[in-house]
N, C-alpha and C positions, 0 to 999 in steps of 0.2 A: 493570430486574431487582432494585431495589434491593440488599438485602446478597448474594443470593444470588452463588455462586461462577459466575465465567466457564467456561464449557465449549470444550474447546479439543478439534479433531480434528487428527489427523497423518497425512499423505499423501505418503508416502515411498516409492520401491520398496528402498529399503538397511535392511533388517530391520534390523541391529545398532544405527542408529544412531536408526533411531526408536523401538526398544526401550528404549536410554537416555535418549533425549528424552520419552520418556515416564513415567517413571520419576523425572524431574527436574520433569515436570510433577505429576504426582500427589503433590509431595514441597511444594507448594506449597498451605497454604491455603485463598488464594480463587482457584484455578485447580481446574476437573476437568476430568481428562484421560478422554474417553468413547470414543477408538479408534483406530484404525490403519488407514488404508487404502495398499496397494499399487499401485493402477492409478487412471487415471482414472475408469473406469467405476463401481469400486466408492467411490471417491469422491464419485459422484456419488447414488449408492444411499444411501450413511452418510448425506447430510447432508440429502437428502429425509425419511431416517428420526428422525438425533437432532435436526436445527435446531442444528447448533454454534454461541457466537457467534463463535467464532474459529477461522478450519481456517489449519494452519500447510501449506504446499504446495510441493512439488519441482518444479522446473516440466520438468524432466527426468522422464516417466515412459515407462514400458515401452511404453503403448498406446495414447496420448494426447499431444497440445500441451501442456502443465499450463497454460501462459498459457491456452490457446481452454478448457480446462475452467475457471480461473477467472476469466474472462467469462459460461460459463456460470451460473456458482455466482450472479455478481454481477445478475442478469438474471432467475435462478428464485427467487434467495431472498437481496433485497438488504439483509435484515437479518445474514446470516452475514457477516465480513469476512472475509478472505482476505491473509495475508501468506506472501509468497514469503521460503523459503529454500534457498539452493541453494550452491553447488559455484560455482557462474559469477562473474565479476563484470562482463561488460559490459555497459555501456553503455545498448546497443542493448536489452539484453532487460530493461533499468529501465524503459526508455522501451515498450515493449509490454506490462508487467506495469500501469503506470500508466495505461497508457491503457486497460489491460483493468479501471482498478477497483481495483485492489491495494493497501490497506492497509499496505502494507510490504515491503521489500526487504532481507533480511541475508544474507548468507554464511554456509556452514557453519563455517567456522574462526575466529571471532567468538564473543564469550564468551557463557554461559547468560543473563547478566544482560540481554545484548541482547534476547535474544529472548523471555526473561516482561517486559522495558518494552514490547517491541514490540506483545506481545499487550494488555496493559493501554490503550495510546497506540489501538492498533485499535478495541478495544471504545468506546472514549470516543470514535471517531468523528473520531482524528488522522491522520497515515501516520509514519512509519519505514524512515530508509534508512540501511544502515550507511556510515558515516565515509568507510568506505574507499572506496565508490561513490560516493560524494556528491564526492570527491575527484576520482578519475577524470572523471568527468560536465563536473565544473568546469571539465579540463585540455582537456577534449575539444572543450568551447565553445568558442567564438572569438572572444575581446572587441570589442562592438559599439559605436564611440564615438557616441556620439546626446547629443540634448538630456535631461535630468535626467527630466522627465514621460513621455516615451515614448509619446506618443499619445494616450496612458489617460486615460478619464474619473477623476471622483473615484469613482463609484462600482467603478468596475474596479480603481485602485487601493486600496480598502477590500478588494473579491474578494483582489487578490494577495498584502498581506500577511496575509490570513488563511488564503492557499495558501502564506505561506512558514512562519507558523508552523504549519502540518501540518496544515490540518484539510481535510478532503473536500467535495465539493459539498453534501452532505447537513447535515452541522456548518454549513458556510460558511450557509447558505437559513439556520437556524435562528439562528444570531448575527445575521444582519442583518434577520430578521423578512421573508425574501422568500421566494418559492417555489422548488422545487430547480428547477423548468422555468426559470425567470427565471435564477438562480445559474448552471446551466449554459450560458447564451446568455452571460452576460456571462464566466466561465472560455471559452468559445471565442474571443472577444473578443479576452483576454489573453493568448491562443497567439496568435490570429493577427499580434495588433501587434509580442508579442514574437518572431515567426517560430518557435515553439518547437511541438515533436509534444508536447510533455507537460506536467503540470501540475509535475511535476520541474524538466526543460529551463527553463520558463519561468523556475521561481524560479532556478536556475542562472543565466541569463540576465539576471534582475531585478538581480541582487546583482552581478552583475561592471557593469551598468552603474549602479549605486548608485541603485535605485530602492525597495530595502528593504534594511533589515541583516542 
């Protein structure tokens, strides 16, 4: 896109708060803020219509999964990325956002700042999760005392630290000059050694057994 501004959509059913959030985004700029949506469906309408590259997502909506709509999104139109914000903080629905494709995870009660880096870390094709889930995630695991390698080829372990410094399958193919088909065989790889549902988990997983910092 070069200088052009990031286009961000919001996908809230809590008018007040995406009215501010919106407001905070227009107030930014190389951010434009291009809409509001309420439900999934019309969700799903906006971004057929603007090509957001960043729709910020509740995954609590009124008519809708928010996660199974942003699978959807990730599937019709895998240029949009998609970061969940929300009210939750477990666990469980990091690890289904992540598997869904998710771009990011933050909490509503987490500052502004979180969430224009989150958008920027998105667009550049990183993820983003807030501190305090990344925290939890951590407590939740259950330290696995193993050998230092963990199975992992060297090429799997190139994948993982560049799943811990946050970048996506799509980033990952491109740093290492390989295909996202190939990228993705070897990220399945790296759950499965590391017995982890997510590319989260895993690095959660990685780090308490000192296989990256």
């Amino acid at each position: 896109m070069g200088d052009a501004a990031i286009t961000v959509l919001v996908v809230d059913g809590h008018q007040t708060f995406a009215e501010l959030l919106g407001v905070a985004l227009r107030g930014q700029p190389d951010l434009r803020y291009v809409g509001h949506a309420r439900t999934g469906q019309e969700a799903l309408r906006l971004v057929a219509e603007l090509l957001p590259d960043v729709v910020l997502l509740d995954p609590e909506l009124s008519d809708a999964d928010g996660i199974a709509i942003a699978e959807l999104m990730r599937h019709r139109y895998p240029d949009t990325r998609v970061v969940i914000l929300t009210a939750s903080n477990e666990a469980t629905l990091v690890g289904r956002a992540t598997a869904a494709g998710a771009a990011g995870f933050l909490t509503k009660n987490g500052p502004l700042g979180d969430v224009l880096n989150a958008v920027h870390t998105a667009h550049g094709g990183g993820m983003t999760v807030s501190t305090d889930i990344l925290a939890r995630l951590l407590r939740s695991t259950t330290p696995v005392v193993g050998p230092r390698p963990g199975g992992l080829t060297a090429r799997e372990h190139e994948v993982l630290e560049l799943m811990a410094a946050g970048l996506d399958p799509r980033a990952i193919a491109r740093r290492l000059g390989i295909s996202v088909h190939t990228c993705r065989g070897h990220v399945k790889a790296v759950l499965g050694k590391l017995g982890a549902h997510s590319q989260l988990e895993a690095v959660a997983v990685a780090r308490q057994r000192g296989l990256v910092q």
